[in-house]
C-alpha positions as CSV (number, residue, x, y, z in Angstrom):
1,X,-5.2,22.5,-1.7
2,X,-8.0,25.1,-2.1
3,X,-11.3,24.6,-2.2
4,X,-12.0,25.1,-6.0
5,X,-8.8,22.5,-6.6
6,X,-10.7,19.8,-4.1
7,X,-13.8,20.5,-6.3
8,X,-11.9,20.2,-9.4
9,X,-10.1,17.4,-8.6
10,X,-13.7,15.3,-7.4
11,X,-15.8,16.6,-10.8
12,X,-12.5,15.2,-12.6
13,X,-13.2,12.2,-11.2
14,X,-17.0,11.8,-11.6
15,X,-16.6,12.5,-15.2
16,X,-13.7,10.1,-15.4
17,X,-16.2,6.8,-14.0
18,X,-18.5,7.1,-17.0
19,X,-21.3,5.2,-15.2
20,X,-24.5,5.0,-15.2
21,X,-26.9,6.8,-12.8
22,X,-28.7,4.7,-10.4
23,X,-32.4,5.4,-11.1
24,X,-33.6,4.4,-7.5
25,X,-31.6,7.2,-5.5
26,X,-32.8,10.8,-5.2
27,X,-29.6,12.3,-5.6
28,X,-31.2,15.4,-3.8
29,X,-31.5,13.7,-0.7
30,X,-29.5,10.5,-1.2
31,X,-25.6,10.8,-1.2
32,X,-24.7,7.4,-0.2
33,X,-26.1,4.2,-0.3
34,X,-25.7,0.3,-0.8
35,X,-27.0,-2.4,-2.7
36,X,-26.7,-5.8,-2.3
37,X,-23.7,-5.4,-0.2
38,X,-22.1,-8.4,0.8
39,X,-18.1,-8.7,2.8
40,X,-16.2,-11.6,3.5
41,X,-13.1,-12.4,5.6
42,X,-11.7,-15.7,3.6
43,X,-14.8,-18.1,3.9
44,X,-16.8,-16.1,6.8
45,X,-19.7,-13.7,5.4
46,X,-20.0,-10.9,7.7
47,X,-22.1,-8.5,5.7
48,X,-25.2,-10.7,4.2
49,X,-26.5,-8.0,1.6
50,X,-26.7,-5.0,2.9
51,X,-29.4,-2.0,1.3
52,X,-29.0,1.2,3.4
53,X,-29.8,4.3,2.1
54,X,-27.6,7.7,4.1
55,X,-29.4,10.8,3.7
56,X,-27.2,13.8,2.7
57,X,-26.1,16.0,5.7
58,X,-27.2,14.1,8.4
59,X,-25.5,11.9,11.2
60,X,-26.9,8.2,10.2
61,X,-25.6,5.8,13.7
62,X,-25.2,2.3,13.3
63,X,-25.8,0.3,16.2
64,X,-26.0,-3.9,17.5
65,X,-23.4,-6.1,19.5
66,X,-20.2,-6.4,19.1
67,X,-19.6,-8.9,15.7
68,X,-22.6,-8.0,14.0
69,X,-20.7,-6.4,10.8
70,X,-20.7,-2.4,12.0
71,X,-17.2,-2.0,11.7
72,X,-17.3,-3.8,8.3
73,X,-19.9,-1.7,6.9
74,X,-18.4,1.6,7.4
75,X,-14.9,-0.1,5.9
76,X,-16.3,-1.2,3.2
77,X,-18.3,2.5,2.3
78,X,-14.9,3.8,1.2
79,X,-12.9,1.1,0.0
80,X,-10.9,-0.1,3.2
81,X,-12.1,-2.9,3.7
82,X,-10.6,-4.5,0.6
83,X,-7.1,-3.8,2.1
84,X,-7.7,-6.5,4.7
85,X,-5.9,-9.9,3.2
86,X,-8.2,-12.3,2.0
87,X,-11.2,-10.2,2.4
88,X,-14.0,-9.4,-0.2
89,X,-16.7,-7.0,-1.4
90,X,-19.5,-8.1,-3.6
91,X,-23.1,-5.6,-4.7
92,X,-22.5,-2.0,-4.8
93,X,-21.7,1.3,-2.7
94,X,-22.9,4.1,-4.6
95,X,-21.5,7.9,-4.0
96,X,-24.0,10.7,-6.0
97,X,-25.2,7.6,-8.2
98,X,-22.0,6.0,-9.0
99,X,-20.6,2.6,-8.2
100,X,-17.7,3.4,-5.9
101,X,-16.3,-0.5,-7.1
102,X,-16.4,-0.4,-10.4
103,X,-13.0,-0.9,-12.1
104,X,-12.4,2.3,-13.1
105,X,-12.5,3.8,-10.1
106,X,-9.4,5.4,-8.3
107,X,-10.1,4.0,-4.5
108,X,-7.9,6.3,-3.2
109,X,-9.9,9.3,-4.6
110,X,-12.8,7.3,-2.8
111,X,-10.8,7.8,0.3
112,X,-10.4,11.5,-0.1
113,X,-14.3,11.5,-0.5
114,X,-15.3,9.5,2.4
115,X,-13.0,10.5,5.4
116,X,-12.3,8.3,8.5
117,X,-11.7,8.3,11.9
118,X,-10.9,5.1,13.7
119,X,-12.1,3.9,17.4
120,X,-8.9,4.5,19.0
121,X,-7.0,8.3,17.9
122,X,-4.1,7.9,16.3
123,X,-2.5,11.3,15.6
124,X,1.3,10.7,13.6
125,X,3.4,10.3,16.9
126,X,6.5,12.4,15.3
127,X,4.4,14.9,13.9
128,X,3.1,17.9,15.5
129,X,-0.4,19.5,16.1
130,X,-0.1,21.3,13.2
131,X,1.9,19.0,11.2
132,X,-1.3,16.0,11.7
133,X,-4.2,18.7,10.7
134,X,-3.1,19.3,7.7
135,X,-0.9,15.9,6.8
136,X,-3.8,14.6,4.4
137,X,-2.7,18.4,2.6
138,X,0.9,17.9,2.5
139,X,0.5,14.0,1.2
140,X,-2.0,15.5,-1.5
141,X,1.4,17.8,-2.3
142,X,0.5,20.9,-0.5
143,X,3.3,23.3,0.0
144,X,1.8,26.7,0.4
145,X,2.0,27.7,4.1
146,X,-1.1,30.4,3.8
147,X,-3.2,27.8,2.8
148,X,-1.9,25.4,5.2
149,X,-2.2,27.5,8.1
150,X,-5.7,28.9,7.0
151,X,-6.5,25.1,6.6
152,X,-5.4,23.9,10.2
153,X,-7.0,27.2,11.8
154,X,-10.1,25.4,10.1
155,X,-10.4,22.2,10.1
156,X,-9.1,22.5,14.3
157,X,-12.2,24.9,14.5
158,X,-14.8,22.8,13.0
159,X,-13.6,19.8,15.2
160,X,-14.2,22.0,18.5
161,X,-10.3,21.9,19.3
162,X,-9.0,25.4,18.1
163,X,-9.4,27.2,21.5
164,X,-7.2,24.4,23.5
165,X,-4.4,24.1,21.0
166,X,-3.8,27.4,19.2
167,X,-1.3,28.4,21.4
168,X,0.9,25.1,21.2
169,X,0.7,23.6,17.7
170,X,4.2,23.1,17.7
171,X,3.8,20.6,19.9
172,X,3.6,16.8,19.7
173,X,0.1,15.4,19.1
174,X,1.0,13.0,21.7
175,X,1.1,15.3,24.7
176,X,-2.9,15.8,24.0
177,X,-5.4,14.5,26.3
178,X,-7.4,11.0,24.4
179,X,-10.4,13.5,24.2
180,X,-7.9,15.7,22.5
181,X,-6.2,13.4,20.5
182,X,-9.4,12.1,18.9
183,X,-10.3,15.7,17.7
184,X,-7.3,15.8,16.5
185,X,-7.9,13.2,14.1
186,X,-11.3,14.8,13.3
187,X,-9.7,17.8,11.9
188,X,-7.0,15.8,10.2
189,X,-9.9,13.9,8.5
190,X,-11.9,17.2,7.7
191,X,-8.8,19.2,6.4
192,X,-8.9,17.7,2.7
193,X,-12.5,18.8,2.8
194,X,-14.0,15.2,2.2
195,X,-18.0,14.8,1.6
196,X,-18.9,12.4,4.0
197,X,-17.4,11.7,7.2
198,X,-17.1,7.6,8.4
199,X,-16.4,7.5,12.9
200,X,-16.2,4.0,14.4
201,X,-16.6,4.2,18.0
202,X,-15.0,7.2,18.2
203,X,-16.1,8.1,21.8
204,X,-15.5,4.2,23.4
205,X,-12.3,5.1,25.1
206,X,-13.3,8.6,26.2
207,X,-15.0,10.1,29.4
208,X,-18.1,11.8,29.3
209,X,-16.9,15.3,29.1
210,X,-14.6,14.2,26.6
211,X,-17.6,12.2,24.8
212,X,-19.6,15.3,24.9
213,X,-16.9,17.7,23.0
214,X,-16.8,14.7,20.4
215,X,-20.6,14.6,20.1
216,X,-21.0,18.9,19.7
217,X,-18.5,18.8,16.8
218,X,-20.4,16.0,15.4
219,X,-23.9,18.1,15.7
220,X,-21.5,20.6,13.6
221,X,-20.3,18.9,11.2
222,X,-24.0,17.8,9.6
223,X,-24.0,20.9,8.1
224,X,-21.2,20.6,5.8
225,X,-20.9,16.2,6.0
226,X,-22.8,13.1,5.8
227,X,-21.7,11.6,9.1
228,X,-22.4,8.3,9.7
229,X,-21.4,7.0,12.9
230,X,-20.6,3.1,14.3
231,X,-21.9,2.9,17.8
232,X,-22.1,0.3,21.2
233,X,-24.1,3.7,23.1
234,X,-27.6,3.6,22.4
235,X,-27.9,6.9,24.8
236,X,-25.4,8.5,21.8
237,X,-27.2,7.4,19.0
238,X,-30.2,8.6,20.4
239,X,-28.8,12.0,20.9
240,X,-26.5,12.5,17.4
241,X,-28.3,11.3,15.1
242,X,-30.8,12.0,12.7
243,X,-31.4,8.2,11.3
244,X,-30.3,5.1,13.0
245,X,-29.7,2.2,11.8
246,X,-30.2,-1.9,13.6
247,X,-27.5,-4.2,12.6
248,X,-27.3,-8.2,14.0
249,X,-25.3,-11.0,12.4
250,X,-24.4,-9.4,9.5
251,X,-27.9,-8.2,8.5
252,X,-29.9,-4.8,8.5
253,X,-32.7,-5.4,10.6
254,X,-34.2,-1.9,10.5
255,X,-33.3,1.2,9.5
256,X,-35.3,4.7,10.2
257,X,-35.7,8.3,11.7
258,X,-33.8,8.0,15.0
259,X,-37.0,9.3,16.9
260,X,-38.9,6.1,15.5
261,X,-36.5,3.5,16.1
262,X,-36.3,4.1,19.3
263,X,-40.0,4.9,20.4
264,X,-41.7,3.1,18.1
265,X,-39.4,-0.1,16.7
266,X,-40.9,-2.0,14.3
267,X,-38.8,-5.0,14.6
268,X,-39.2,-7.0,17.8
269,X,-35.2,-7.7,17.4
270,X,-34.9,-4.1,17.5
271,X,-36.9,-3.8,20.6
272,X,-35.2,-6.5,22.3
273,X,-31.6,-4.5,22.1
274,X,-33.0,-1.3,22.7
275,X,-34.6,-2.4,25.7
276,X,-31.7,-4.2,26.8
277,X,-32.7,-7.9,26.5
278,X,-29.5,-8.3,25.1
279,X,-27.1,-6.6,23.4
């Protein structure tokens, strides 16, 4: 899938929603946001009307202990969430001004859109390197092998894992390091060119050298994404992102410039799990 049939294939869609514009969102600045969000899991609320605004091409964290609704969040910003039995969405996620659950739209366009990559990598364990960097291609119905192999070559690069693999992409996905594996994923996730780019925990399971190859593609990819990025590190939301964002039993407590969160919170909940008084 070349560029141009990506882009035609997402205008198609836009034009298809026929909705109305949200009035409150610089679309200039603004390409994702939320209003009113709420999720359930049967009876249990875990998201308790959620407003977050994610600036486009910047790396957004989201951060607070384990259970507060993180996870949920970035599942519910592209329509996973909903795949969970007896879970539900109420309010609105809204993609360049448009209501990404309303009825008529496709959520598995949504997907294509808003890419993920899960805490714990999970490259296709019968497919090769190649073969998983470009499997979101070859599901879309990708045959071409020019614009497969150009596609791998670049979505490996962007994800910082080119240079270790180039020589054995034949191989299984499986005989790569976790650091490796995770990367792997990355490009997988980048090759079907999405426009923003969900990670959940996706350094919790790695080393620090490993952590630290994660965290220089992620400083990359802002240029091209929207990243926005579930974490338990405060030390890596500190230095990835551009705007971070507080999170505690299902609420958002504060949300800011990542600089002012963290030196100047104006929450004293905020302070509290910063500073370590729990957490």
């Amino acid at each position: 899938m070349t560029k141009n049939s990506i882009s035609w294939m997402q205008n198609h869609v836009r034009r298809q929603l026929k909705i109305s514009q949200n009035k409150n969102l610089d679309s200039s600045t603004v390409k994702l946001a939320t209003k009113d969000l709420k999720a359930k899991f049967g009876k249990a609320q875990v998201l308790k009307g959620i407003n977050i605004t994610f600036p486009e091409n910047r790396v957004t964290a989201i951060m607070g202990p384990s259970g507060c609704g993180k996870t949920t969040l970035i599942r519910c910003l592209n329509r996973i969430h909903e795949l969970t039995p007896n879970a539900k969405v109420e309010g609105e996620v809204i993609l360049d001004g448009v209501n990404i659950y309303s009825p008529q739209v496709d959520p598995v366009a949504i997907r294509r859109r808003i890419g993920m990559v899960f805490q714990k990598a999970n490259p296709f364990p019968t497919m090769s390197i190649f073969d998983n960097a470009v499997a979101g291609l070859k599901l879309a119905g990708v045959r071409n092998k020019e614009t497969l192999d150009r596609v791998a070559e670049r979505s490996l690069r962007m994800a910082f894992l080119w240079d270790e693999v180039k020589n054995d992409l034949k191989k299984s996905g499986l005989n790569l390091s976790g650091g490796q594996q995770q990367r792997l994923c990355i490009a997988r996730a980048l090759a079907v060119e999405p426009e923003v780019i969900l990670m959940d925990e996706p350094c919790s399971a790695l080393d620090p050298l490993a952590t630290a190859k994660i965290e220089e593609s992620i400083a990359a990819l802002k240029k091209d994404f929207t990243v926005v990025i579930v974490t338990h590190n405060l030390q890596q939301a500190a230095r990835v992102s551009d705007f971070t964002a507080f999170m505690y039993l299902g609420q958002l407590i504060e949300f800011g410039a990542t600089k002012d969160i963290f030196e100047a919170p104006k929450n004293p909940l905020t302070e509290k799990y910063i500073t370590g008084e729990f957490g």
